[in-house]
C-alpha positions as CSV (number, residue, x, y, z in Angstrom):
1,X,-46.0,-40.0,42.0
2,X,-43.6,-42.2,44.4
3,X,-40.7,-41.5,42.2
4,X,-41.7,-37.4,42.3
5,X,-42.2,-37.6,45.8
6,X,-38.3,-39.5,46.3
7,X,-37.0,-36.6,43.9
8,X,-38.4,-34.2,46.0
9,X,-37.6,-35.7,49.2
10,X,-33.8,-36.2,47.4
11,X,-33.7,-32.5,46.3
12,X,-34.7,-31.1,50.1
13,X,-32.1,-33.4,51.6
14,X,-28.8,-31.7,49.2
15,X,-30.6,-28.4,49.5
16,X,-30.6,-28.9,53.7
17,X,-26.7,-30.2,53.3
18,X,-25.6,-27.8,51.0
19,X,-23.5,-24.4,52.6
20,X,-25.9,-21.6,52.4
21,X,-29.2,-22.7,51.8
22,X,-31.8,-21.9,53.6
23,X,-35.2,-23.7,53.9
24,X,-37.0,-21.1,50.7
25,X,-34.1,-21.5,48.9
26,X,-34.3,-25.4,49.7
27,X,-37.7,-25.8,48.5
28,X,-37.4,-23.7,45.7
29,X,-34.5,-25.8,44.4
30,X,-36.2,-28.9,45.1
31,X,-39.5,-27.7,43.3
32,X,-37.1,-27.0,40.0
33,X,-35.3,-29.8,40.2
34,X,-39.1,-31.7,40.5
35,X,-40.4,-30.1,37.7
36,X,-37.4,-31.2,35.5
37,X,-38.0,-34.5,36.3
38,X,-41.8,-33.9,35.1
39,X,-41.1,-32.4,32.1
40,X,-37.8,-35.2,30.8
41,X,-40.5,-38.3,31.8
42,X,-43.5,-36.7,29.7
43,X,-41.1,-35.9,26.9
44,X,-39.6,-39.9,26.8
45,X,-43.4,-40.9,27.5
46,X,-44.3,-39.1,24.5
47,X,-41.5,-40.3,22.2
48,X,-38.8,-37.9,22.6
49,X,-35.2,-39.2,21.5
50,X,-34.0,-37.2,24.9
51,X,-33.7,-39.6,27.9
52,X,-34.9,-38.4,31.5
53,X,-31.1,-38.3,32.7
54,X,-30.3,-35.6,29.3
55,X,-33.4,-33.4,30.3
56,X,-32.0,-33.2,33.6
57,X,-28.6,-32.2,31.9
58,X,-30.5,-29.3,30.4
59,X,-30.6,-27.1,33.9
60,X,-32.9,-24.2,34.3
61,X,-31.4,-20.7,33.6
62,X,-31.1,-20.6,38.0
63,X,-28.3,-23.6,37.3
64,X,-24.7,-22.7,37.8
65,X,-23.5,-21.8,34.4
66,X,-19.7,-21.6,35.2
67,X,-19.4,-25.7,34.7
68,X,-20.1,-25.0,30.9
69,X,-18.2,-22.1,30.6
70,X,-14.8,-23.9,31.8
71,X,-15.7,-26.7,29.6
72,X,-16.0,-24.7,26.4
73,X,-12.7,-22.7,27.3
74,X,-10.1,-25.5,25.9
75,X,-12.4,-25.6,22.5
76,X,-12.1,-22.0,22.3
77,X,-8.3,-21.8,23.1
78,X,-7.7,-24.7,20.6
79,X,-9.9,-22.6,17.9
80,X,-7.5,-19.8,18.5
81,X,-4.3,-21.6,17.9
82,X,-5.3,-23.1,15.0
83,X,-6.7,-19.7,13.4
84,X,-3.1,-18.0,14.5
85,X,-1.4,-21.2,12.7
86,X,-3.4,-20.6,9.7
87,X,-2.8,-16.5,10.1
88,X,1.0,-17.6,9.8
89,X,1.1,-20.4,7.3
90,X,-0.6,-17.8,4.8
91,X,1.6,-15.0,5.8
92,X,4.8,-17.2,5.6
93,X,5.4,-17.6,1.6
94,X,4.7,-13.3,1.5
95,X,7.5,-12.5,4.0
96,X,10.0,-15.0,3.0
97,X,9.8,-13.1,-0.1
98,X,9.8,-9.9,1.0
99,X,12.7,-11.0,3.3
100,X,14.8,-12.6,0.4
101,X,14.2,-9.7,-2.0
102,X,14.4,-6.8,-0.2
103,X,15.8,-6.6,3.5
104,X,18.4,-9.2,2.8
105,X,19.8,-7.0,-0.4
106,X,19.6,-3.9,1.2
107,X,21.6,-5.2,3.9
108,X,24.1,-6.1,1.8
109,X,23.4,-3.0,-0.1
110,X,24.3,-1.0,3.6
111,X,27.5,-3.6,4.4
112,X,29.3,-2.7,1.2
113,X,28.7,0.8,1.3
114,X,31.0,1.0,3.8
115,X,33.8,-1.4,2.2
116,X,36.0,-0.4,-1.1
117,X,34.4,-3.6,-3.4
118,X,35.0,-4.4,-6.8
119,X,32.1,-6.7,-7.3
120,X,34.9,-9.6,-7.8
121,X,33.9,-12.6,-5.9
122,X,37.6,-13.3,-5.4
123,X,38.6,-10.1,-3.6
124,X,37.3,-9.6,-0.7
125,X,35.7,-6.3,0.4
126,X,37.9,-3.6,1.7
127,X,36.7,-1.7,5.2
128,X,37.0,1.8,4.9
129,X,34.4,3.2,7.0
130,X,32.4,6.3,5.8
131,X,35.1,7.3,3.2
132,X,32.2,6.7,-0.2
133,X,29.5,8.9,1.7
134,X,32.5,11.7,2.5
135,X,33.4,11.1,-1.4
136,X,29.8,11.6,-2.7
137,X,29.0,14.4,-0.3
138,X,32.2,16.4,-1.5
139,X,32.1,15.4,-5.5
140,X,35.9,15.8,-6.9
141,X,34.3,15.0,-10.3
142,X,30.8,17.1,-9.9
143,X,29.1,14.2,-11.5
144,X,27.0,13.3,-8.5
145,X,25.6,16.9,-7.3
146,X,24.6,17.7,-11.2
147,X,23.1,13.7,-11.2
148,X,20.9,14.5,-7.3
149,X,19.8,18.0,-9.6
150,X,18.7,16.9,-12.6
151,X,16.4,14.0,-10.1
152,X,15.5,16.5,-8.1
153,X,14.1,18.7,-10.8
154,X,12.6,15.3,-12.6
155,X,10.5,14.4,-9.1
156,X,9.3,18.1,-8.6
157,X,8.3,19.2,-12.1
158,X,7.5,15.7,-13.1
159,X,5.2,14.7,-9.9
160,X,3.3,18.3,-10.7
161,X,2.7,17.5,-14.1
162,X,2.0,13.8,-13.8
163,X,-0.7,14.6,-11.4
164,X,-2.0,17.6,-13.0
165,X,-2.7,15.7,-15.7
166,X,-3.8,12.9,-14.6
167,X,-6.4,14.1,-12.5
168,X,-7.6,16.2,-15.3
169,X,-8.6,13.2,-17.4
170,X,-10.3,11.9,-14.5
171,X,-12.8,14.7,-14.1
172,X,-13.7,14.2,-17.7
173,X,-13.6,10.2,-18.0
174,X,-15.2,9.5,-14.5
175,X,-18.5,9.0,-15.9
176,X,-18.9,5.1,-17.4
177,X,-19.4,5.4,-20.8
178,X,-18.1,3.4,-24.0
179,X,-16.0,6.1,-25.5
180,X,-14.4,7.2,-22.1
181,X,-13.9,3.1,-21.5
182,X,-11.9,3.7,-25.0
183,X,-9.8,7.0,-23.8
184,X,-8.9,5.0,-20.3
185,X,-7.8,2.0,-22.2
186,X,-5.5,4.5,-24.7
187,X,-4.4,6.8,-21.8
188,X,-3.0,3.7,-19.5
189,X,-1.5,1.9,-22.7
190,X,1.5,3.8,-22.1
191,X,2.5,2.4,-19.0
192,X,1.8,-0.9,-20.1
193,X,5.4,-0.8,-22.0
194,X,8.5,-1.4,-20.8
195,X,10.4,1.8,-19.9
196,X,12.9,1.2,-22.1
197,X,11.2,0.9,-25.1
198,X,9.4,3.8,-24.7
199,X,12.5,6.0,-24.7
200,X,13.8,4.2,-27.9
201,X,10.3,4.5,-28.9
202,X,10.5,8.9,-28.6
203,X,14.5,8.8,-29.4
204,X,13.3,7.3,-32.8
205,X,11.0,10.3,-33.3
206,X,12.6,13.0,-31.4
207,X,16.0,12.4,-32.6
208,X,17.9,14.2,-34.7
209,X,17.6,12.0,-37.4
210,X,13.8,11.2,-36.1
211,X,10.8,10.9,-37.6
212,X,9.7,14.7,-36.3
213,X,12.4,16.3,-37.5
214,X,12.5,14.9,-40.7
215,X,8.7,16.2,-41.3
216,X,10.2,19.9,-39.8
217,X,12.8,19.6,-42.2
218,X,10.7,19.0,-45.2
219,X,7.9,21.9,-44.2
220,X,10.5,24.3,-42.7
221,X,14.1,23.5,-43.6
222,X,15.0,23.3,-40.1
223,X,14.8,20.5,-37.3
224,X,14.8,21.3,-33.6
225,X,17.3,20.2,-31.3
226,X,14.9,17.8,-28.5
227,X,17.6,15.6,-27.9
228,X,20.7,17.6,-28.7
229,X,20.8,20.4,-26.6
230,X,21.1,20.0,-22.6
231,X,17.7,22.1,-21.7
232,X,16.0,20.8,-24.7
233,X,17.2,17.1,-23.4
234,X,16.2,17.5,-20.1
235,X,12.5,19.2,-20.6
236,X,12.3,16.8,-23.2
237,X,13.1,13.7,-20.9
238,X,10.7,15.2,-18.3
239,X,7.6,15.0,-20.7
240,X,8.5,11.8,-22.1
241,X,8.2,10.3,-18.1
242,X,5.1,11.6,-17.5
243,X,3.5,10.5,-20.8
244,X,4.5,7.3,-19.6
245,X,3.7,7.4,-15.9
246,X,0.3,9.5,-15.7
247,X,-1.7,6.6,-16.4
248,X,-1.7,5.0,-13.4
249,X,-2.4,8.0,-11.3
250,X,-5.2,8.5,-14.0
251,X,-6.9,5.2,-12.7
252,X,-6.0,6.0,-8.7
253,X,-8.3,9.3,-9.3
254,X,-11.0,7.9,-11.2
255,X,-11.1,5.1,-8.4
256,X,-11.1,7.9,-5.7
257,X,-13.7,10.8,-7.5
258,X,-16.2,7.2,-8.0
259,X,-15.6,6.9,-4.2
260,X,-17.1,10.7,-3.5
261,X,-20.9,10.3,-2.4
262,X,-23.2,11.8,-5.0
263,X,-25.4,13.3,-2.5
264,X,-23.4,15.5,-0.6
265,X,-22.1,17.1,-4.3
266,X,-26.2,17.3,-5.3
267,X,-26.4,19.2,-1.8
268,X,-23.9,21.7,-2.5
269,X,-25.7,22.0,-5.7
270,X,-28.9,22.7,-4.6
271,X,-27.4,25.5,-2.0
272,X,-25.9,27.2,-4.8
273,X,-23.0,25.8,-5.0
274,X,-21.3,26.3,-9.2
275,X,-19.2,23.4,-10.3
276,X,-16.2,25.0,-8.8
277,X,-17.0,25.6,-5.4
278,X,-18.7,21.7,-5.5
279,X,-14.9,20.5,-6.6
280,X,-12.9,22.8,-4.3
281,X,-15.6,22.1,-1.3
282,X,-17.0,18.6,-1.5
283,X,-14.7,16.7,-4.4
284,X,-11.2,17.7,-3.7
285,X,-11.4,16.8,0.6
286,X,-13.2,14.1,-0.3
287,X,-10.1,13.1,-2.9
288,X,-7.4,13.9,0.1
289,X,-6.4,10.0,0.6
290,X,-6.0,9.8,-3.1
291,X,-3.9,12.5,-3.7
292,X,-1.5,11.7,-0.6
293,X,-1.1,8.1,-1.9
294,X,-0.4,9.3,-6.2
295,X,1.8,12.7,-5.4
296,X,3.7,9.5,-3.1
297,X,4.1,6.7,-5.4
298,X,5.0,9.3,-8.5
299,X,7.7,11.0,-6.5
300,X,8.8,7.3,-5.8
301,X,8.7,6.5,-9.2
302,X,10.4,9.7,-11.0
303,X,13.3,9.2,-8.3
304,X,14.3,6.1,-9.9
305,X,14.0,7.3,-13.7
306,X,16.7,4.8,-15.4
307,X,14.9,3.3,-18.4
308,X,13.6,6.0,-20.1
309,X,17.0,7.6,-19.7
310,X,19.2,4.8,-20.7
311,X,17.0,4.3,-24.3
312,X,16.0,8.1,-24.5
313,X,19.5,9.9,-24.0
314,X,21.8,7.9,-22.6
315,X,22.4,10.8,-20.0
316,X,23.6,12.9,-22.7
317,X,24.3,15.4,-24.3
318,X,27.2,15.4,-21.8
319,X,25.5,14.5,-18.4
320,X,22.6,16.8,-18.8
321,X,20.2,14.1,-17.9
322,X,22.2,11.8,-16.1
323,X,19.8,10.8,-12.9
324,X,20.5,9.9,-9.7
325,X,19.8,6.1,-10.7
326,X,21.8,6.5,-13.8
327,X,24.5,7.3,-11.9
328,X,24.2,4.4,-9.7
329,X,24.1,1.7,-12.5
330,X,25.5,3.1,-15.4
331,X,28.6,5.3,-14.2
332,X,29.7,3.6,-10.8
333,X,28.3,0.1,-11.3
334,X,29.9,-0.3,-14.6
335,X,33.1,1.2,-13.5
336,X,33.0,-1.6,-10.9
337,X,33.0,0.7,-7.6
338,X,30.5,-1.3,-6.0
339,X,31.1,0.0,-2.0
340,X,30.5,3.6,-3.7
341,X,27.7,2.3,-5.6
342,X,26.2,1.1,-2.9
343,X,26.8,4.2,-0.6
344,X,24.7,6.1,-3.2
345,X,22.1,3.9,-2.9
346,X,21.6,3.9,0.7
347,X,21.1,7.4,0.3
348,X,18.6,7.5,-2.4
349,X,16.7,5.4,-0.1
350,X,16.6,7.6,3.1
351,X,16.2,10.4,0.2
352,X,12.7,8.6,-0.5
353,X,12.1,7.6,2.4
354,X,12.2,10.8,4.2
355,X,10.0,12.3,1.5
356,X,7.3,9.9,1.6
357,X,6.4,10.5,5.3
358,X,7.1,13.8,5.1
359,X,4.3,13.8,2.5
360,X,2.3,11.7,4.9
361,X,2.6,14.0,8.1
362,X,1.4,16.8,6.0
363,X,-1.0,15.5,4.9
364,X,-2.3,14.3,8.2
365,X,-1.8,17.7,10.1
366,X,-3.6,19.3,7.1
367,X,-6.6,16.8,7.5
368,X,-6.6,17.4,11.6
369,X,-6.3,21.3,11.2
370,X,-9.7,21.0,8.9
371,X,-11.6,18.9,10.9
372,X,-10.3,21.6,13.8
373,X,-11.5,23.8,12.0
C-alpha cells in the first residue's frame, strides 16, 4: 500500500501545482489516477501482457483527449493524400483519352474553320476569318439548306418513331420470359451491324433491281420506286434508321419500366385504376429519366446519319437524302475544302448541343411543375 499511498501523495502534489485546480478537483484527480494504478498492478499480477506504465496510458474518459486527437491528424491527412493520388492515377488513362480524342480534334476542328485549308500538309492554312460560316449561312449552291432539312426532318420524325417503337416493345417484353428473352435478342440484332452494311443490306432489297421488287414484278407486273424517287428515298431512308436504331432505346425502357415499383402500380390497381390510367399515372412519371436520356441520345444519333446513307442511297436520287453529315464528309471533305468542312462541323455540334439541354431543361421544369403541383 506504500506505493498507493506515494501515487496518491504524487497525484495531490500536480493536482495542488497545476493552474486551476482546486482541492475537490485535486482529490478527485488523484483518486483516478490511484485507482489506475490499482487496476494496471492487478492486471500484470494476474498475467496480463499490459504493463502498469500501458494501463496508465489508457486514461479515464475525464483524461484530456485532444493529445490523441492531434496525434491521429497526420495519419488521417496522409490517408487523404494517398486516396486523392489513387482518385487521379485511375482517372488519368480516361482523360488523356478523352483529351486526345475529342477536345484536341475539335480544337483543331474550330482553328481550321476559320482558315481556307486544303487538307495538304504542305500548304499551310489560309486565315480568312468567318468567311465559311457567312458561305454556309448564305448557300450559293443550296446544297447545304436542302442537307440541314432533310436532318432536320430525319431527327424529328425519326426520334418519334424510334421511340414510339421502342417503348412499345417494352411494354410487351418487360416480363422475363424465354420467348420474350428470344424477341429482345432479335429486336437489338439490328444494331449490332455496322451501319453501312445495313443500308447495302436494304439497297439490295429495296432497289430497283432488289429482291422486293423483283417478287412485285412477278405478282403484279410493276415494281415500286423506294429508292428512286426523292419522297420515296427519303421516307424510305427514315425507316431503314430506325429499324436499325430502336434497339437500344428498346433495352433503355425495359431497364427503366423493371425500375418502376410494383406496388405503387398494384395500388393504383386496387383503387380502380384500368391499365391505362396505371401507365399514364404511375408508369410513364416513373419512366421520365428514361425517356429524357433515349429522345436525347436518338436525336444525337439520327443527326449524324452517314452510314446508312452512304450504302443505302448515296444521297441520291439527286440530293434528296443528302444529310447534314453527308455533306460534311462526302461533298466538302472529298472536294478537299477542309476550313469549310470544318465550319460545318462546328455548327452541327452547337446544333446538338443546344438541343440536348434544351431537352434537359424541359424536362426538369416539367418534373418541378409536377411535384408543384
Amino acid at each position: 500500500m506504500s506505493g498507493i499511498d506515494t501515487t496518491r501523495e504524487r497525484a495531490a502534489r500536480l493536482d495542488d501545482g497545476r493552474p486551476g485546480a482546486a482541492g475537490d478537483g485535486g482529490a478527485a484527480s488523484a483518486d483516478t489516477a490511484v485507482a489506475a494504478v490499482a487496476a494496471a498492478r492487478a492486471g500484470w499480477a494476474a498475467g496480463s501482457q499490459a504493463s502498469p506504465t500501458q494501463a496508465m496510458a489508457a486514461r479515464p474518459s475525464g483524461s484530456r483527449p485532444g493529445s490523441e486527437a492531434r496525434a491521429a491528424r497526420p495519419g488521417r491527412r496522409r490517408g487523404r493524400r494517398r486516396a486523392a493520388w489513387l482518385d487521379a492515377a485511375l482517372t488519368a488513362p480516361a482523360l488523356i483519352v478523352y483529351v486526345g480524342l475529342m477536345v484536341i480534334p475539335v480544337g483543331f476542328a474550330v482553328y481550321y474553320s476559320f482558315t481556307r485549308y486544303n487538307g495538304i500538309p504542305s500548304q499551310a492554312p489560309q486565315w480568312i476569318g468567318l468567311d465559311n460560316y457567312t458561305r454556309i449561312f448564305e448557300d450559293p449552291a443550296g446544297e447545304m439548306h436542302s442537307a440541314i432539312w432533310v436532318t432536320v426532318l430525319i431527327a424529328v420524325v425519326g426520334s418519334f418513331l424510334v421511340n414510339g417503337i421502342a417503348l412499345g416493345l417494352a411494354l410487351l417484353l418487360q416480363r422475363t420470359t424465354k420467348f420474350n428473352s428470344f424477341g429482345r435478342a432479335v429486336m437489338f440484332y439490328p444494331h449490332v451491324l455496322s451501319a453501312l452494311i445495313v443500308g447495302f443490306l436494304w439497297q439490295a432489297l429495296l432497289g430497283p433491281q432488289g429482291a422486293i421488287n423483283s417478287l412485285l414484278e412477278q405478282w403484279q407486273g410493276g415494281r415500286l420506286p423506294f429508292l428512286s424517287d426523292p419522297t420515296w428515298a427519303l421516307w424510305t431512308l427514315i425507316g431503314v434508321i430506325v429499324w436499325a436504331q430502336f434497339g437500344v432505346q428498346l433495352v433503355l425502357y425495359i431497364a427503366g419500366l423493371q425500375a418502376v415499383s410494383p406496388e405503387l402500380q398494384e395500388a393504383a390497381r386496387i383503387d380502380g385504376a384500368n391499365k391505362r390510367q396505371v401507365f399514364a399515372n404511375v408508369t410513364w412519371p416513373a419512366l421520365a429519366p428514361t425517356v429524357t436520356i433515349t429522345i436525347i441520345t436518338s436525336i444525337l444519333s439520327l443527326l449524324k446519319a452517314y452510314e446508312v446513307v452512304l450504302g443505302l442511297t448515296n444521297g441520291g436520287p439527286g440530293d434528296a437524302t443528302q444529310t447534314w453529315a453527308y455533306e460534311i464528309l462526302a461533298v466538302s471533305f472529298a472536294n478537299n475544302k477542309v476550313g469549310l468542312a470544318c465550319a460545318q462541323a462546328v455548327l452541327l455540334i452547337i446544333a446538338a448541343g443546344i438541343l440536348s439541354f434544351s431537352i434537359i431543361v424541359m424536362r426538369r421544369k416539367a418534373e418541378s411543375g409536377a411535384e408543384a403541383a
